[in-house]
C-alpha positions, 0 to 999 in steps of 0.5 A: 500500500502507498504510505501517506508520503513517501519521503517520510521516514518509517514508522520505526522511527521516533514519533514522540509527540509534542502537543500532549494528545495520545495518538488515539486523540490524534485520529479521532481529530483527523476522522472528525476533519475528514467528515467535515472536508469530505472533498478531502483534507490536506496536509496544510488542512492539518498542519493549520489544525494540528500545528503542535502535533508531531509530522511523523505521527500524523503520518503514521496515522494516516497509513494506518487508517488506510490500511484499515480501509477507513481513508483512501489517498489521492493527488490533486488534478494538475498538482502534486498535492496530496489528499486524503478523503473517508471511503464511502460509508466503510462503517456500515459495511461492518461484519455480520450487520443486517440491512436494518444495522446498515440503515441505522449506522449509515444514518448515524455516521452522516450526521458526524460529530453533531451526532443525530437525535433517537427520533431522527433516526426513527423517522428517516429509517421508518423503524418502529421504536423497539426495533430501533431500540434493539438495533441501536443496542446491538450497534453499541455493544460492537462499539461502533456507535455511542451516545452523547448528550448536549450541553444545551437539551441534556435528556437528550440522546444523540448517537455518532460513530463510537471513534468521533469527538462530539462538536463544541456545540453539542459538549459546549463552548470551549469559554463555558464550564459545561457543569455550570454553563457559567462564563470562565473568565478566569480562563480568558483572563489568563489567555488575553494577559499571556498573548498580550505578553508574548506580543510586547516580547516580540515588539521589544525583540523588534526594537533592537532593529531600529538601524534597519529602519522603522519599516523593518521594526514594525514588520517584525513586531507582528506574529501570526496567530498560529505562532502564538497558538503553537507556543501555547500550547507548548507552555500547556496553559490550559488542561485542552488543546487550543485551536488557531480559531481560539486564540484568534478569538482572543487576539480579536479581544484584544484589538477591540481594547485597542491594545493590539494592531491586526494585519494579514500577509500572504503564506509563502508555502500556499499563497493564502492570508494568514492573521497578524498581530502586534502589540501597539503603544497604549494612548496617555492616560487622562490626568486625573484633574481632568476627570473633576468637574473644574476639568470639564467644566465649560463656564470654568473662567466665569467661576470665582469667589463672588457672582453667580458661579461659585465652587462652594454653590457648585451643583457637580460636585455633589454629582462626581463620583 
């Protein structure tokens, strides 16, 4: 069988991972990538994804799924780019299933990792509700499907294929506690001031330039989103993999407080528009004299000791705070 890219070398060789995931984690992610690209995924697709993973891995990964017959391989018309993509429905031609098992697997696995409700499948396969009970038995007891319930209608049961990591949606979003669904600002906290940090890190770095010109200090001051997602999640802040998508909702946090400048530049390998970022000067903070009501007061040069306008008959001084 071809390997997943022939220049790599053997899986004998070192795969020692540096994003944390087990191997396993690994592949259920690809398996969820090639239900949402069903077209096919790249190697850019999972290197954009999975920018912390180990290549070797990946590699591996990929031979061993088309050695199981899950995933076939594929070059790209007019290039020489490699794709991968699933076979067509390859689960529910598992062993030994009957027509009403196929029916059922068929319906579970193109709802991917959203999942399908009971009586979705119900309706679209015109099985009673016992029947349907007894199939979806049996397909979890070959460990082929398993259940999962929403963070947002937990009674009820939604089925996927038993190797699929259930969508954000349905565990809940990566800034909610699923327990409580309460706001984990604390969590936000911690991200925004880290990649602020690494930000003023890479402009002082970029400081050091000024006898190249102000053009050169400026360009070097920014790093791409990806950059700062690799780097933390090599510091493992958090206990989960963090995302390009995430921190790039963070960085976009922080451009909104006007602490951080976004650009886009081209990707030399692909041609594509990748995100920048850089940290910016703060604006002068307001003297705190101005915050007083003599700061903003428009009749300040009518108001004296005698007259109408007087400090000690001054209605604003008992409205400032």
């Amino acid at each position: 069988m071809a390997s997943a890219n022939s220049d790599e070398p053997s899986p004998a060789a070192s795969t020692v991972n540096d994003d944390g995931r087990s191997e396993a984690e690994i592949e259920a992610r690809m398996l969820e990538l090639l239900h949402q690209f069903p077209k096919g995924i790249s190697n850019k697709i999972l290197d954009t994804d999975m920018p912390t993973v180990n290549k070797q891995i990946k590699v591996n990964i990929l031979n061993e799924l088309m050695s199981k017959g899950k995933v076939s391989m594929f070059k790209a018309a007019g290039t020489q780019e490699l794709f991968w993509c699933l076979k067509s429905h390859p689960t529910s031609r598992i062993k030994g299933a009957d027509n009403e098992e196929r029916v059922v697997l068929g319906l579970i696995e193109e709802a991917g990792n959203k999942g399908i409700w009971t009586k979705d499948i119900r309706i679209k396969s015109s099985l009673s509700q016992a029947t349907l009970n007894k199939v979806l038995k049996a397909l979890e007891g070959k460990k082929v499907i398993k259940f999962v319930s929403s963070v947002s209608a937990p009674k009820i049961k939604l089925y996927m294929l038993f190797n699929l990591q259930p969508d954000r949606s349905i565990t809940g979003r990566l800034w909610y506690n699923n327990e409580n669904n309460e706001f984990e600002s604390e969590l936000v906290d911690l991200l925004n001031h880290q990649c602020f940090e690494m930000l003023q890190q890479q402009k002082e770095i970029a400081q050091q330039k000024q006898n190249e010109g102000p053009v050169t200090v400026r360009n070097s001051s920014f790093l791409s989103s990806k950059e700062i997602c690799q780097v933390s999640s090599d510091m493992k802040l958090v206990k989960f993999n963090l995302t390009v998508e995430d921190i790039e909702t963070i960085l976009d946090a922080l451009v909104f407080e006007g602490k951080v400048e976004k650009s886009t530049a081209s990707d030399g390998n692909c041609n594509e528009k990748v995100k920048m970022y850089r940290s910016v000067a703060q604006p002068v903070p307001f003297a705190s004299i101005t915050k007083t009501p003599c700061g903003v007061c428009p009749v300040i040069n009518k108001c004296g000791k005698v007259g109408a306008i007087q400090p000690k008959m001054c209605k604003y001084f008992n409205e400032w705070e």
